[in-house]
C-alpha positions in Angstrom: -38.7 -58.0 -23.1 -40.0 -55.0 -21.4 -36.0 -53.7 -21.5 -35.9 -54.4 -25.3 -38.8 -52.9 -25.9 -37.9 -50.2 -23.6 -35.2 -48.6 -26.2 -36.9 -48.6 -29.0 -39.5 -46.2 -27.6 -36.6 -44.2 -25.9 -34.7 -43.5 -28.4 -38.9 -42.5 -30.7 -39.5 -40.3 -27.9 -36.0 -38.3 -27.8 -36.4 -38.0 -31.7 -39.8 -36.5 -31.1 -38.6 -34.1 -28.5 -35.7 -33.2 -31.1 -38.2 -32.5 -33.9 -40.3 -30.6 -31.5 -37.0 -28.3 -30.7 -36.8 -27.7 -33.9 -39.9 -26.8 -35.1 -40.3 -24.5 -32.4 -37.3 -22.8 -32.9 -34.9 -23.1 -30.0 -31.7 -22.8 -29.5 -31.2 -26.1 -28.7 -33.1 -27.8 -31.8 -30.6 -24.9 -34.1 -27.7 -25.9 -32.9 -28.4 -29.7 -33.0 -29.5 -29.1 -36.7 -26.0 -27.1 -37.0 -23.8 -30.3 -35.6 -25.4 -32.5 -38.1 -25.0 -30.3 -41.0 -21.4 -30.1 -39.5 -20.8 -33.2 -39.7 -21.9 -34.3 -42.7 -20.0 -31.6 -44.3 -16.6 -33.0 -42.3 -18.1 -36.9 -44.2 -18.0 -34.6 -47.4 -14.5 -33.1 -46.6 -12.8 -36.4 -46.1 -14.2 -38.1 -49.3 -13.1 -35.1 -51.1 -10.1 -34.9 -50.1 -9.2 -38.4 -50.4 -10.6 -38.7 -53.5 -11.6 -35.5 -55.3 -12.5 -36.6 -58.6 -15.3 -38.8 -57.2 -16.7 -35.9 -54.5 -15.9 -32.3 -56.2 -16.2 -29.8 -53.6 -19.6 -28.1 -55.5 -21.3 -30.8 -53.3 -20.5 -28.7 -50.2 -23.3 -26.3 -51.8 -26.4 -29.3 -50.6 -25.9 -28.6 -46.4 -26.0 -24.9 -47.4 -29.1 -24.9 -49.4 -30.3 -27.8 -46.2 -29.0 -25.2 -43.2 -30.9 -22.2 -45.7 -34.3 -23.7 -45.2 -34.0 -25.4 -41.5 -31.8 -22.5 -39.8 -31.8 -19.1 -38.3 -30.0 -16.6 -38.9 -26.5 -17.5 -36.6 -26.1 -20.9 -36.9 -26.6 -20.4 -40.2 -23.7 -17.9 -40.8 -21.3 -20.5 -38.6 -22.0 -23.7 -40.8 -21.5 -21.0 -44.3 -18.2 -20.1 -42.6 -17.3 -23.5 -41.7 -17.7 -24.9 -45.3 -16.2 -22.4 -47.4 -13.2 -22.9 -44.6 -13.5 -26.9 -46.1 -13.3 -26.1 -49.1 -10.4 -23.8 -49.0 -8.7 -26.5 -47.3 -9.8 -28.9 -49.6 -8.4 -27.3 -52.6 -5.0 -26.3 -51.1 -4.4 -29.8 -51.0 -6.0 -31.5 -53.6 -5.6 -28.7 -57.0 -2.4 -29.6 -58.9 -2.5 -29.9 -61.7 -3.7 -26.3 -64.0 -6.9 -27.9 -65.1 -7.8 -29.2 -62.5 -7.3 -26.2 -60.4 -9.3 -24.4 -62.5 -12.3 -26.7 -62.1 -11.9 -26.6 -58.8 -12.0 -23.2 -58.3 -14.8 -23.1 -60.4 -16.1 -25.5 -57.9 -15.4 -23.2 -55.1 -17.0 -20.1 -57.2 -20.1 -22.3 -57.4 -20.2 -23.2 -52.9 -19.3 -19.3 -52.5 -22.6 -17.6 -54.9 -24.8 -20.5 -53.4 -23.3 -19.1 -49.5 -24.3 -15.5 -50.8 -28.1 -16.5 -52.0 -28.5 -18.7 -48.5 -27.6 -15.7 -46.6 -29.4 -13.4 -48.4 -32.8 -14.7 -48.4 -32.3 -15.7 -44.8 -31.4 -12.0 -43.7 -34.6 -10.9 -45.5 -36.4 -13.4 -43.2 -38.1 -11.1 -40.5 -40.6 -13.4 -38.6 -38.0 -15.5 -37.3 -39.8 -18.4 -38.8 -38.1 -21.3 -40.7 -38.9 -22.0 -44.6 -41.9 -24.7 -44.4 -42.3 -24.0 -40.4 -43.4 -20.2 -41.2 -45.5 -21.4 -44.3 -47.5 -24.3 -41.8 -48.2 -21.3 -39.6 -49.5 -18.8 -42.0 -51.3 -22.0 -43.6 -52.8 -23.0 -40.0 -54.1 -19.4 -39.2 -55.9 -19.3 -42.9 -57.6 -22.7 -41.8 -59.0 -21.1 -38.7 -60.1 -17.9 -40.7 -61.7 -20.4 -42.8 -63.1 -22.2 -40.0 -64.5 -19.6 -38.5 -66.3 -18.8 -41.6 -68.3 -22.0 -41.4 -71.7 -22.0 -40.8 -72.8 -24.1 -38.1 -75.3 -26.9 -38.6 -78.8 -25.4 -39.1 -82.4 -26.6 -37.8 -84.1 -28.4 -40.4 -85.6 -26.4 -43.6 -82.2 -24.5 -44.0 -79.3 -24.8 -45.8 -76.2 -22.9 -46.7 -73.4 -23.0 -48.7 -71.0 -20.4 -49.4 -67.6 -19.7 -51.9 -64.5 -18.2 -51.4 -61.6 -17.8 -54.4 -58.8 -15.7 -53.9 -57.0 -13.8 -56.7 -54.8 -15.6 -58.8 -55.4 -19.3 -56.9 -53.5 -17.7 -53.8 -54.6 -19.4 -50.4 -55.1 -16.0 -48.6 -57.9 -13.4 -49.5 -59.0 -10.6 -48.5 -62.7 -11.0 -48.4 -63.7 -13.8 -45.5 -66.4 -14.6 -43.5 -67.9 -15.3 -39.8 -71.0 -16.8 -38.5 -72.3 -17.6 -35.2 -75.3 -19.4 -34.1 -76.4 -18.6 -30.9 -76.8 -20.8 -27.6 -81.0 -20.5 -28.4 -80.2 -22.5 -32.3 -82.3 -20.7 -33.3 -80.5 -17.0 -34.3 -78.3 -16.6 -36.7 -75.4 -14.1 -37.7 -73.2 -14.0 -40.6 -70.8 -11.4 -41.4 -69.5 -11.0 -44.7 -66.2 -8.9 -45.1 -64.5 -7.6 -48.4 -61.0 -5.9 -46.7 -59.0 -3.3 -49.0 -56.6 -5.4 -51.6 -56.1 -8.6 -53.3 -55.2 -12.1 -52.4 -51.9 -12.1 -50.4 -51.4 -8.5 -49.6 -55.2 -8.0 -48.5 -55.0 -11.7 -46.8 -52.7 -10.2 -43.6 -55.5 -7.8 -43.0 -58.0 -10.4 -43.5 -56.1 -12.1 -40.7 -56.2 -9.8 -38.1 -59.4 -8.4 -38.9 -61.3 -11.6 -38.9 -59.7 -11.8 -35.5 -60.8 -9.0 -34.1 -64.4 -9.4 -35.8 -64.5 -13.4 -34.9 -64.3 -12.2 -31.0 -67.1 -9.8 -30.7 -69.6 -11.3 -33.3 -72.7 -12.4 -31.1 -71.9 -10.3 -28.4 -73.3 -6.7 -29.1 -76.2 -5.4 -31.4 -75.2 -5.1 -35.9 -74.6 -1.5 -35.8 -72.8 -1.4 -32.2 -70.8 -4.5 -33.8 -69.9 -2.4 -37.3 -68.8 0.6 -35.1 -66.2 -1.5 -33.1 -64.6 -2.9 -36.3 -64.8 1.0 -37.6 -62.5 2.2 -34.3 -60.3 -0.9 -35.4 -59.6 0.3 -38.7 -58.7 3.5 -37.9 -56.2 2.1 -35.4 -54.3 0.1 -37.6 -51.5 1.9 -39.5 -53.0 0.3 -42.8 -52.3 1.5 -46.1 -56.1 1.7 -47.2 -57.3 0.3 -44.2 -60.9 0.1 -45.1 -63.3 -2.6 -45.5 -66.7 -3.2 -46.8 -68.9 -5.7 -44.6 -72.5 -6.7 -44.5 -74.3 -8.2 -41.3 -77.4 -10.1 -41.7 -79.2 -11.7 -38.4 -82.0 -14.2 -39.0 -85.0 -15.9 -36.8 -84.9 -19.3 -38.1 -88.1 -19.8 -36.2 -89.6 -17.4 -38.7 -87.7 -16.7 -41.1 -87.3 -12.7 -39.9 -84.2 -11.0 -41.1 -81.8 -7.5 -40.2 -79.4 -6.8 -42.8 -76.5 -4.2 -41.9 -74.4 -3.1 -44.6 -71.2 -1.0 -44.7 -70.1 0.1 -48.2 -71.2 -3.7 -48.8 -72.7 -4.3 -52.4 -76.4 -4.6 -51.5 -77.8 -8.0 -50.9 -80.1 -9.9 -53.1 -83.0 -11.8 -51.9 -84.7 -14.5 -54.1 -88.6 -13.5 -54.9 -90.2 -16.7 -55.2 -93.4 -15.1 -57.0 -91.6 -13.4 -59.8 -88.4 -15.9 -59.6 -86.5 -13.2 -59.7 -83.4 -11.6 -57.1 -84.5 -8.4 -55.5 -82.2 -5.7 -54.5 -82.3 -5.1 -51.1 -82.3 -1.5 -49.8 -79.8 -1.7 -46.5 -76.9 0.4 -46.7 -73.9 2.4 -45.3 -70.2 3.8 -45.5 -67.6 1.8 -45.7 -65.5 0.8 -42.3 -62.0 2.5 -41.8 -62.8 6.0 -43.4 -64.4 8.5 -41.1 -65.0 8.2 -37.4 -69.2 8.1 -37.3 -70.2 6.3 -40.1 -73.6 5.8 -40.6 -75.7 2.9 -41.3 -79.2 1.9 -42.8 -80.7 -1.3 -41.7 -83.7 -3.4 -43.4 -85.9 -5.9 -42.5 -87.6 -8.7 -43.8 -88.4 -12.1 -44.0 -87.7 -15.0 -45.6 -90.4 -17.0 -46.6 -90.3 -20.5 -47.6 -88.7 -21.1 -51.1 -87.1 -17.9 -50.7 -83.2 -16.8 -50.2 -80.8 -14.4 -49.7 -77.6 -13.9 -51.6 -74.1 -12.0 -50.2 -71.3 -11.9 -52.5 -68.4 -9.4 -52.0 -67.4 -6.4 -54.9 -65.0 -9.1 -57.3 -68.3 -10.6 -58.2 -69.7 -7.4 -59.7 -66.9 -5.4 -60.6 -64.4 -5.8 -63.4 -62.7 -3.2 -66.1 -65.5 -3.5 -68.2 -67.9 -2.7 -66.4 -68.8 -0.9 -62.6 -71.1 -2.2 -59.7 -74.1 -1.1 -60.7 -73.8 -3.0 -64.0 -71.9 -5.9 -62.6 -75.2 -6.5 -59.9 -77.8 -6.0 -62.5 -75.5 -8.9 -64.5 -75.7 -11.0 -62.0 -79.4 -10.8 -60.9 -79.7 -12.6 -64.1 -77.2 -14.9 -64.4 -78.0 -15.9 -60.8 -81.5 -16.3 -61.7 -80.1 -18.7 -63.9 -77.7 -20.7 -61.7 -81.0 -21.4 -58.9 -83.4 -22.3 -61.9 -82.5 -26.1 -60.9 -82.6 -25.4 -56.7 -80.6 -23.3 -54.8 -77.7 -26.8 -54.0 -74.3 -26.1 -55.8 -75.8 -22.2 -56.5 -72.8 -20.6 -55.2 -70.3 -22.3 -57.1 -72.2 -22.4 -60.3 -72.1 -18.5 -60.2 -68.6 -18.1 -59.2 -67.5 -20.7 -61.9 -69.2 -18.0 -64.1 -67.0 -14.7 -63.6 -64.2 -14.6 -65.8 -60.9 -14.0 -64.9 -59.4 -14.4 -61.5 -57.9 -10.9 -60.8 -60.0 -10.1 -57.7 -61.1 -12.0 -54.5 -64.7 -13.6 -55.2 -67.5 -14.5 -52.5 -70.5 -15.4 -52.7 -72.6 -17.1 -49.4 -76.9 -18.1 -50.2 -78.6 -18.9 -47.5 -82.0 -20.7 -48.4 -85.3 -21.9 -46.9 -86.7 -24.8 -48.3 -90.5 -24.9 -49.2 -93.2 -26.1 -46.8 
């Protein structure tokens, strides 16, 4: 029994290793995926040349499209070269007849433009990546950006809950966050980043920057920490490499609060008195422009009841109207959105904006009452 059982499980495991060769790219898992395309194309061959009207030679165009999305660049070119060779051969012996020579060679027109397209978009491909394998990479570093942006679990009496849309529905953005709560539980630090363009083309940046950001957060001072990701910036050979950030650290002990902000639009902070959001008075230049920006801090604390809001520029700004406007709109609206508690806040107030041509982001950390 054990020997039956034995090849089953042989024959899983070298399977496996031959899907692992190929989604890692080697040689060895290309060129395996180049002999099956192969020979499925020589199946194709013989049925069409035995029988031609049941198998036209147009179907040699499905391993193309097949080697187009599972195949560098190479093997690629050899299995294109080996078809169009089986279809020429194909057709030399099959076409007699006038009208049916010229469906045929309408046949082979149709294999030859598909051939073209295949190696087309494949030369264009310049991260070596394979079709679905490079999307499942770009898709698995966006899930750790967004992972990283997850607040940890908080002491009891706080609660956050944050919202992130790209523009257009895209899965990448430019604006992300990190937070970090330190070994004591009891400090926390969340950093709110807005980088330079919109959904895909800003999402690269995002990327790297959150990186760069997610490995020094919690290990230097707000200001020391905004002046590393500054000298960053103006490494990177960025077309508008600039980003807007805002760092707030809180005591959850007590409820004391540093805000940081770079260029960031300012945050708001939930007056329980006056149920109203209050501007608060932190501010700075943005990161990436000049080499010694500088940076006003507040301080504060929030009491019980109370709650402070970060949202990034697509919140505030539209054609119709500029920050300024856009905050003082949203002071009320937001006012609005908390009148029930502060649960579900965040997405009630990004449901709000209209339109989806900018990255949105807004993050409300909230005390409950004693």
């Amino acid at each position: 029994m054990s020997g039956l059982g034995g090849a089953p499980r042989s024959v899983i495991a070298f399977l496996e290793d031959r899907l692992v060769a190929w989604r890692t790219g080697t040689r060895e898992g290309q060129w395996l995926i180049l002999s099956l395309l192969v020979a499925v194309s020589v199946v194709m061959f013989a049925l069409a040349f035995f029988s031609p009207v049941t198998l036209p030679v147009s179907v040699f165009a499905i391993p193309l499209v097949v080697g187009g999305l599972t195949m560098h660049m190479r093997p690629l070119v050899w299995l294109v070269a080996g078809d169009i060779l089986l279809v020429a051969v194909s057709l030399a012996f099959t076409s007699h007849a006038t009208s049916w020579a010229y469906q045929q060679s309408i046949n082979l027109t149709v294999v030859v433009i598909v051939a073209v397209i295949v190696l087309v978009v494949a030369s264009g491909n310049r991260s070596g990546l394979l079709g679905r394998l490079g999307e499942s990479m770009l898709m698995e570093l966006n899930e750790r950006l967004r992972v990283q942006g997850q607040v940890p679990p908080l002491p009891a009496g706080w609660s956050v809950e944050s919202v992130l849309r790209s523009a257009g529905g895209a899965k990448f953005s430019g604006d992300f966050c990190i937070a970090h709560l330190y070994e004591d539980g009891a400090t926390l630090e969340i950093v709110l980043v807005d980088v330079s363009g919109k959904g895909v083309g800003a999402g690269t940046k995002s990327l790297q920057f959150s990186g760069a950001l997610g490995g020094l957060i919690g290990t230097m001072a707000p200001v020391e920490l905004f002046d590393a990701s500054n000298e960053f910036l103006l490494r990177q050979d960025w077309v508008f490499s600039f980003a807007t950030a805002v760092n707030v650290r809180v005591d959850l002990r007590t409820g004391a609060f540093l805000i940081t902000s770079a260029g960031h639009p300012p945050v708001l902070r939930w007056n329980r008195v006056w149920s109203t959001w209050d501007l608060d008075s932190a501010h700075g230049m943005a990161l990436g422009i000049v080499k010694d920006p500088q940076f006003r801090q507040s301080k504060g604390t929030i009491g019980p009841g109370e709650a402070l809001m970060l949202y990034t520029d697509g919140v505030v700004e539209s054609r119709e109207h500029d920050v300024d406007a856009g905050v003082e709109f949203l002071r009320t609206s937001a006012a609005r959105s908390v009148r029930d508690g502060f649960e579900g806040a965040a997405s009630r107030i990004v449901d709000s904006i209209e339109g989806d041509d900018d990255d949105r982001a807004v993050l409300i950390l909230s005390r409950e009452r004693a």
